[in-house]
C-alpha distance (Angstrom), angle and dihedral (degrees) to the residues before:
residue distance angle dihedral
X1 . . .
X2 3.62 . .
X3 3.65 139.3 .
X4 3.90 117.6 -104.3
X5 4.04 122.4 -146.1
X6 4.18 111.4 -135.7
X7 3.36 132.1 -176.9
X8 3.93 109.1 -112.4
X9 4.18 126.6 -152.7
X10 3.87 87.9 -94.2
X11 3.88 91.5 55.7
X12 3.65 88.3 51.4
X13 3.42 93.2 46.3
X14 3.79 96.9 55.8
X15 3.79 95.2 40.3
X16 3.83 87.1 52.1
X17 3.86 92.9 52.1
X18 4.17 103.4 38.0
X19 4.25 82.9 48.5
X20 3.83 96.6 54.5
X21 3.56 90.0 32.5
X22 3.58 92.0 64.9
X23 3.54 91.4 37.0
X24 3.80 89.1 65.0
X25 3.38 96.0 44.5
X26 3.64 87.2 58.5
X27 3.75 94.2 46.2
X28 4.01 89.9 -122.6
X29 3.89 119.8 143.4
X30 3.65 100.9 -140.3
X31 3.80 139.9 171.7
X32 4.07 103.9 -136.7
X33 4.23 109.8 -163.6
X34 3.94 123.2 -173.8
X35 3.50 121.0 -160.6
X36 4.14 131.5 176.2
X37 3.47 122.1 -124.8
X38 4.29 89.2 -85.2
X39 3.72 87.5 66.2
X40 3.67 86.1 -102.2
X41 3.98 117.9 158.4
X42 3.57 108.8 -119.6
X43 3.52 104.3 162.9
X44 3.68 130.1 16.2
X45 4.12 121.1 169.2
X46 4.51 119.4 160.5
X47 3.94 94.0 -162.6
X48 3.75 122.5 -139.0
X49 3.93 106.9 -63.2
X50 4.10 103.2 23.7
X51 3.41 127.0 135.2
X52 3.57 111.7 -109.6
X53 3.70 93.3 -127.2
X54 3.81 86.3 60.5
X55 4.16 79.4 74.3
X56 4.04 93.8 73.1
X57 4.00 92.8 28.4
X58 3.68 90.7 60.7
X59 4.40 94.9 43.9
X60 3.71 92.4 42.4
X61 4.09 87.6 50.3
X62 3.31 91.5 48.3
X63 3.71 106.2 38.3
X64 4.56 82.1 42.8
X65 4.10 83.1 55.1
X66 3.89 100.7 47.0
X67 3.79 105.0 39.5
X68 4.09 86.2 39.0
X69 4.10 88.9 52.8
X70 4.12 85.9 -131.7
X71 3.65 146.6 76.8
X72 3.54 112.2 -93.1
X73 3.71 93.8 -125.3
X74 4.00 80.0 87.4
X75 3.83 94.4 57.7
X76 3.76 90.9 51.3
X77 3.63 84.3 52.2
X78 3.41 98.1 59.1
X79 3.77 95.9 46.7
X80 3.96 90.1 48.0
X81 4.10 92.0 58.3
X82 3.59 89.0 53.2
X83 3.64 111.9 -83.8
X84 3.64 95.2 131.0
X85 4.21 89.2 155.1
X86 3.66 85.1 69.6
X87 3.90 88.9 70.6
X88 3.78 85.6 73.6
X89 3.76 84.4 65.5
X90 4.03 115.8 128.0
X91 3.74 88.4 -127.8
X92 4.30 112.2 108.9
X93 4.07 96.2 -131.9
X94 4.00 145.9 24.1
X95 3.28 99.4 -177.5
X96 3.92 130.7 103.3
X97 3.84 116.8 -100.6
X98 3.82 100.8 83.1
X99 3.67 121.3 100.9
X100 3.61 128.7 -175.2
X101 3.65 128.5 -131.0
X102 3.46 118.0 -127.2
X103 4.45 135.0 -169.3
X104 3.92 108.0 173.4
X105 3.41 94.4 -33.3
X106 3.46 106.0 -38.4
X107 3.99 117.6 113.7
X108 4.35 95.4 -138.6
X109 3.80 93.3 174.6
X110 3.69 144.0 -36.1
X111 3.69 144.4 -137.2
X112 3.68 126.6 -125.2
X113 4.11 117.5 -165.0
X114 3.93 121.6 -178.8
X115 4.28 123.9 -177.4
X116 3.37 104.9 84.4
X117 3.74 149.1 30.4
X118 4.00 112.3 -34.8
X119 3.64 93.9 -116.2
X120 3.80 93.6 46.2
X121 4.28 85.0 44.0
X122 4.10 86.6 49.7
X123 4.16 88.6 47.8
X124 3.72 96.3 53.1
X125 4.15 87.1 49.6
X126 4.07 85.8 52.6
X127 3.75 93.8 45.6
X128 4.04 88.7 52.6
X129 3.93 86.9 44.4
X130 3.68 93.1 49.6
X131 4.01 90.1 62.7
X132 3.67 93.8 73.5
X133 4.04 84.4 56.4
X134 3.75 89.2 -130.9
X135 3.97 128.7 150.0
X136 3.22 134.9 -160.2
């Protein structure tokens, strides 16, 4: 049997805080969403001036990155060099914004953020990953 890595309330906690934090130092109105590595919402906050669709944008990208074992970014990529048949894919979203989190190897979680561009989305999700002082 072997020993499996979670995230705990104090992981969650930190991730939350360094992602919004550097969403407000950016100026960006995001929706940040932390899930385990079941897909499971942990952690859902829409700060003060995001779109309410940014609400499912940021669970789909985060529940798409964790069950998928990748950041979405790679899904979009797919699509993008002309894969469109992969759209039928059971996963919730292709686009950028979902990051994975990853212990020696092992994806335990991810975070999903929606509310502004992809890239920007995908940055917040590294800053709140970059708390735990983890690499890859």
């Amino acid at each position: 049997m072997r020993t499996k890595l979670v995230l705990t309330a104090e992981d969650v906690k930190k991730m939350a805080a360094a992602a919004e934090a550097h969403a407000v130092a950016n100026h960006w109105a995001v929706t940040v969403a932390i899930f385990d590595d079941g897909g499971h919402l942990l952690h859902l906050h829409r700060m003060d001036g995001a779109a309410p669709s940014t609400v499912e944008m940021a669970i789909g990208k985060g529940r798409t990155s964790v069950l998928g074992r990748r950041e979405t970014k790679v899904y979009e990529e797919i699509i993008k060099q002309g894969r469109t048949a992969f759209l039928s894919a059971p996963l919730v979203s292709m686009v950028e914004g979902g990051v994975p989190i990853v212990v020696d190897g092992e994806v335990v979680g991810s975070i999903g953020v929606s509310g502004v561009k992809s890239d920007q989305d995908a940055a917040v999700a590294r800053a709140g990953i970059a708390a735990l002082g983890l690499s890859e």
